[in-house]
MIGUBA-925894 format. One line per 4 residues: number of its first residue (from 1); their letters; for each residue x, y, z of C-alpha. Coordinates in steps of 0.05 Angstrom, whole numbers. Last residue first. Layout:
NUM> A> X,Y,Z | ...
***
This chain:
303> XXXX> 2602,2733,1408 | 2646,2673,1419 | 2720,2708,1429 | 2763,2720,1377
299> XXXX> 2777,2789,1390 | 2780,2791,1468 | 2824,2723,1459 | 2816,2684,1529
295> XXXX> 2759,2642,1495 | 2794,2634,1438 | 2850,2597,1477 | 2802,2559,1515
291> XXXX> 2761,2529,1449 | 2839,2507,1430 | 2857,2475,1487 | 2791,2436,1490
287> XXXX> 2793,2422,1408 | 2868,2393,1426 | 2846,2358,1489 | 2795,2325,1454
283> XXXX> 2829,2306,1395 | 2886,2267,1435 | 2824,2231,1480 | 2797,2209,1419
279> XXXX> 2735,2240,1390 | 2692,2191,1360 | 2691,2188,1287 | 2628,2170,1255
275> XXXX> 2605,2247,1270 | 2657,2279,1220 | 2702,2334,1257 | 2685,2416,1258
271> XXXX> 2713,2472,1299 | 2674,2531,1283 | 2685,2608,1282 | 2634,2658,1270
267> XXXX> 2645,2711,1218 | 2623,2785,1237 | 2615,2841,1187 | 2631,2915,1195
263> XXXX> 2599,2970,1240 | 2602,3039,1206 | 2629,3096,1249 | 2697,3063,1247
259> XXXX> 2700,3083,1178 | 2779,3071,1169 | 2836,3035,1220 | 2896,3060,1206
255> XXXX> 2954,3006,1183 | 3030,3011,1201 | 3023,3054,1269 | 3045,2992,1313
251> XXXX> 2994,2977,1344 | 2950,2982,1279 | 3003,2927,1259 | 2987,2886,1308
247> XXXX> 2922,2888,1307 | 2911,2874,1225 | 2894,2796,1229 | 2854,2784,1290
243> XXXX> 2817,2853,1255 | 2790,2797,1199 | 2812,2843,1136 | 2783,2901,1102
239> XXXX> 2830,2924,1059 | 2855,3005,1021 | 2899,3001,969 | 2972,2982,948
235> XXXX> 2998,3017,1005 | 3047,2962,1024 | 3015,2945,1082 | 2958,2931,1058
231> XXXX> 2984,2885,1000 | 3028,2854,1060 | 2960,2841,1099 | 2933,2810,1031
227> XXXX> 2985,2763,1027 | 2979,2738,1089 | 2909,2729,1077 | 2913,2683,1013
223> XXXX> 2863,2696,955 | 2892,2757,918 | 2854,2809,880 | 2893,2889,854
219> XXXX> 2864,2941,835 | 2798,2929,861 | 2731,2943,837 | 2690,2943,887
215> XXXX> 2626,2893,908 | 2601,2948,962 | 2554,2903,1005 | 2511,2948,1049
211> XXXX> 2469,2933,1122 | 2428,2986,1155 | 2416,2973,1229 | 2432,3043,1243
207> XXXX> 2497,3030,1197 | 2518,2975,1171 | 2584,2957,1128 | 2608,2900,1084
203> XXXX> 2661,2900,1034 | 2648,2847,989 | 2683,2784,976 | 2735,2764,911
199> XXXX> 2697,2727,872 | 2729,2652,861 | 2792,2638,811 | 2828,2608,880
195> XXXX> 2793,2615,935 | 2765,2660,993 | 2780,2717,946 | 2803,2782,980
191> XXXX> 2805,2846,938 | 2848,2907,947 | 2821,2977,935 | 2835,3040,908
187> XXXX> 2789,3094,915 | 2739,3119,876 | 2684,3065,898 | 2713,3077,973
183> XXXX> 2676,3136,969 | 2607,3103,979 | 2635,3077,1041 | 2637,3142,1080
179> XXXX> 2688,3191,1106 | 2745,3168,1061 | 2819,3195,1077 | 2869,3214,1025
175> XXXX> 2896,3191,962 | 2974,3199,973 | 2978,3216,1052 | 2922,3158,1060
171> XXXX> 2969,3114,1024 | 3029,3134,1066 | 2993,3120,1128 | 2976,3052,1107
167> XXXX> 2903,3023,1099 | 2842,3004,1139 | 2775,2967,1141 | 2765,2930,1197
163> XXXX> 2732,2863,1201 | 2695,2824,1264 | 2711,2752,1293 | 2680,2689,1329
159> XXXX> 2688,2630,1370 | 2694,2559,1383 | 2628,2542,1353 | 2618,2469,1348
155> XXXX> 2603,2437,1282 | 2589,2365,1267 | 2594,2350,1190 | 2539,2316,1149
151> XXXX> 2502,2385,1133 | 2567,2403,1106 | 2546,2474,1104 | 2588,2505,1155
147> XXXX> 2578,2583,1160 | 2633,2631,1169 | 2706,2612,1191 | 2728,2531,1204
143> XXXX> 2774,2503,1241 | 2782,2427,1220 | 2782,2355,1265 | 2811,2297,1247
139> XXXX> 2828,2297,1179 | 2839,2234,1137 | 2837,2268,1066 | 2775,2221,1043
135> XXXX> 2730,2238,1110 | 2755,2317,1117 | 2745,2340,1055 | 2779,2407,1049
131> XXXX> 2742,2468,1036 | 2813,2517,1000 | 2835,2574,1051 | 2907,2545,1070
127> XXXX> 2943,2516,1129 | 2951,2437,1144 | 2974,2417,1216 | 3000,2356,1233
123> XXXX> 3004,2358,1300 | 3047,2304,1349 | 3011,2291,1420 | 3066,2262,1475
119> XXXX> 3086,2331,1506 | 3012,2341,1525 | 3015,2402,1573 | 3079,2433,1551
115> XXXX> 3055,2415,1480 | 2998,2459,1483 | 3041,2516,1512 | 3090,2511,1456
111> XXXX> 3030,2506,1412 | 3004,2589,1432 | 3047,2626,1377 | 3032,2573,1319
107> XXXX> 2955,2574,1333 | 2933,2643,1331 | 2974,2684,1280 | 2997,2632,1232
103> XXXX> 2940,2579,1236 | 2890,2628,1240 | 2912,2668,1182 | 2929,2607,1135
99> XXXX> 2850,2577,1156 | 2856,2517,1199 | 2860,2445,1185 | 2889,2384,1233
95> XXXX> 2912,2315,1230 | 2934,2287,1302 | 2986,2244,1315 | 2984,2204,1380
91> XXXX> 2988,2213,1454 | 2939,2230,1512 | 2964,2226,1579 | 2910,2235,1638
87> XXXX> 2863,2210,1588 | 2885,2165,1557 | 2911,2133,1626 | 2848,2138,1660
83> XXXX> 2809,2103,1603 | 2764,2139,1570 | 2796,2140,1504 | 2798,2069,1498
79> XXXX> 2723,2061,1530 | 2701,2112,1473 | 2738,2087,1418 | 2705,2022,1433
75> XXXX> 2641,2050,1427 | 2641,2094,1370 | 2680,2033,1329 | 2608,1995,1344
71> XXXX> 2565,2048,1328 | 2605,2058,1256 | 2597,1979,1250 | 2525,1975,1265
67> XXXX> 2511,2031,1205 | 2555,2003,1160 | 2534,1931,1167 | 2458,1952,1153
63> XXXX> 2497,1991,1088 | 2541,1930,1067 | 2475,1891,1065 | 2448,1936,1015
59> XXXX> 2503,1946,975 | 2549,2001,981 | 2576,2030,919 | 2643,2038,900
55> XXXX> 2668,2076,823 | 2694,2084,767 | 2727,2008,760 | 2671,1975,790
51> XXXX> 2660,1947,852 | 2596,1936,897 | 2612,1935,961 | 2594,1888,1017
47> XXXX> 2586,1830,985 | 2556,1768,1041 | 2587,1703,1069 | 2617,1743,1134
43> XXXX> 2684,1710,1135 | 2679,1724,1059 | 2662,1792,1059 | 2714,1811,1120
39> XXXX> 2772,1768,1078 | 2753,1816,1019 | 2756,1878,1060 | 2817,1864,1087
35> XXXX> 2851,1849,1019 | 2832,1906,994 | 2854,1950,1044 | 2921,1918,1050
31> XXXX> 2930,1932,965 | 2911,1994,967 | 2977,2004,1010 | 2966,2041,1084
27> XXXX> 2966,2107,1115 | 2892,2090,1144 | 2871,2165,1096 | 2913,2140,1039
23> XXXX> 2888,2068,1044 | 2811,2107,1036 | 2827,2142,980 | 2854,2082,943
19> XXXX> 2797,2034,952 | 2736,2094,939 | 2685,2124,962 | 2711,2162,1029
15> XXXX> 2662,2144,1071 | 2639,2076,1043 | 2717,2052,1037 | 2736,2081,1101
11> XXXX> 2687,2050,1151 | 2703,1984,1105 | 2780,1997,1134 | 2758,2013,1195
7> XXXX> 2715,1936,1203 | 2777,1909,1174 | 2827,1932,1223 | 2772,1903,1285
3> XXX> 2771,1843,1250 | 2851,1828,1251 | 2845,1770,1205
***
């Protein structure tokens, strides 16, 4: 029995909470994770897990082995990851989540130079707004905006970004310019939900340390970002969208930035990864290329 394949594969199991999320996470059959586990239980002469058809419970042996096992794994992922070869050439696929905006507009124009400097690293790279589970869907490390709640989770802040409320010039021709928030309620409007069916969020402004939350009633509510910038841009109301999101096209004369006298919400930006998982070397130099290339982003910056 390959011990050190069976002592992941249990990792798995009690992490993810069940046989068949767990082989979809190692990329392997149900079947191979079963019958690693059961050859680990009876090398070891003690149950693990407790198995029924719902559902997989640790018992209480299985969670003192848990615990040594997860420090164990640490440690030899350490010394493989710290050798000088890892290091100086990292390779491997690495599973990665990022918000549809961040992914599109931050990430995908900087990779060529990531993979200039670590030709041998292969990203798989998910897009999309929806809280993904990062233990049963197999993903190494996530970028995160706003607060992280996972309690479990370990969260560094990579960096941060404000909102600007504009619209298109040919809207503004149409229903003309607001001067203040309040007249935004007779204006209209177009929602963003962070997910699907969810409340679309406020539009947020503070003045002489005065916060508001105008909860509008939009004409029109979508819950991807791209799609909101074309809803902008289309003059189909007036946004407030992460300003990473709406440079360009302010640039470019396509939006006009609205009620710049009123200071609009900031979201801080995280890079998070589960703390039984050490951080290989190909992890590493992915969440230190990325922490750089916020760093050297005026907007996205940590504030």
């Amino acid at each position: 029995m390959d011990r050190i394949a069976a002592m992941n594969a249990f990792v798995r199991v009690v992490e993810a909470g069940t046989f068949v999320k767990a082989a979809d996470t190692l990329d392997v059959p149900n079947a191979t994770v079963t019958r690693l586990i059961q050859r680990l239980e009876a090398d070891l002469k003690v149950r693990l897990l407790h198995r029924t058809t719902r559902s997989v419970t640790v018992t209480p042996e299985g969670a003192i082995y848990y615990e040594r096992v997860v420090r164990l794994l640490a440690e030899l992922a350490d010394i493989e990851s710290s050798t000088s070869h890892a290091l100086r050439k990292p390779s491997g696929r690495i599973h990665v989540d990022a918000p549809t905006a961040i992914g599109t507009l931050v990430l995908m124009p900087a990779l060529a130079d990531f993979y200039r400097a670590y030709p041998d690293v292969e990203i798989e790279l998910d897009l999309g707004n929806r809280r993904t589970d990062l233990v049963a869907e197999g993903i190494d490390c996530a970028i995160r905006a706003g607060e992280v709640d996972e309690q479990f989770l370990v969260a560094r802040q990579i960096g941060s970004f404000g909102f600007t409320t504009c619209a298109a010039p040919a809207f503004l021709d149409a229903h003309g310019t607001p001067v203040s928030p309040e007249q935004l309620r007779d204006l209209p409007t177009v929602g963003m939900a962070p997910s699907r069916g969810g409340r679309p969020l406020s539009f947020q402004f503070s003045y002489d340390d005065q916060t508001g939350d105008f909860a509008l009633n939009h004409r029109l509510v979508v819950d991807d970002t791209n799609a909101y910038l074309a809803a902008g841009l289309a003059s189909l109301g007036i946004i407030q969208a992460p300003t990473y999101s709406v440079r360009d096209a302010i640039a470019a004369g396509k939006l006009v930035p609205l009620l710049e006298d009123w200071q609009q919400r900031t979201n801080a930006l995280h890079v998070i990864y589960a703390p039984n998982r050490y951080l290989s070397a190909k992890v590493r130099v992915f969440i230190d290329w990325i922490v750089e290339l916020f760093e050297q982003d005026e907007q996205l910056r940590r504030q």
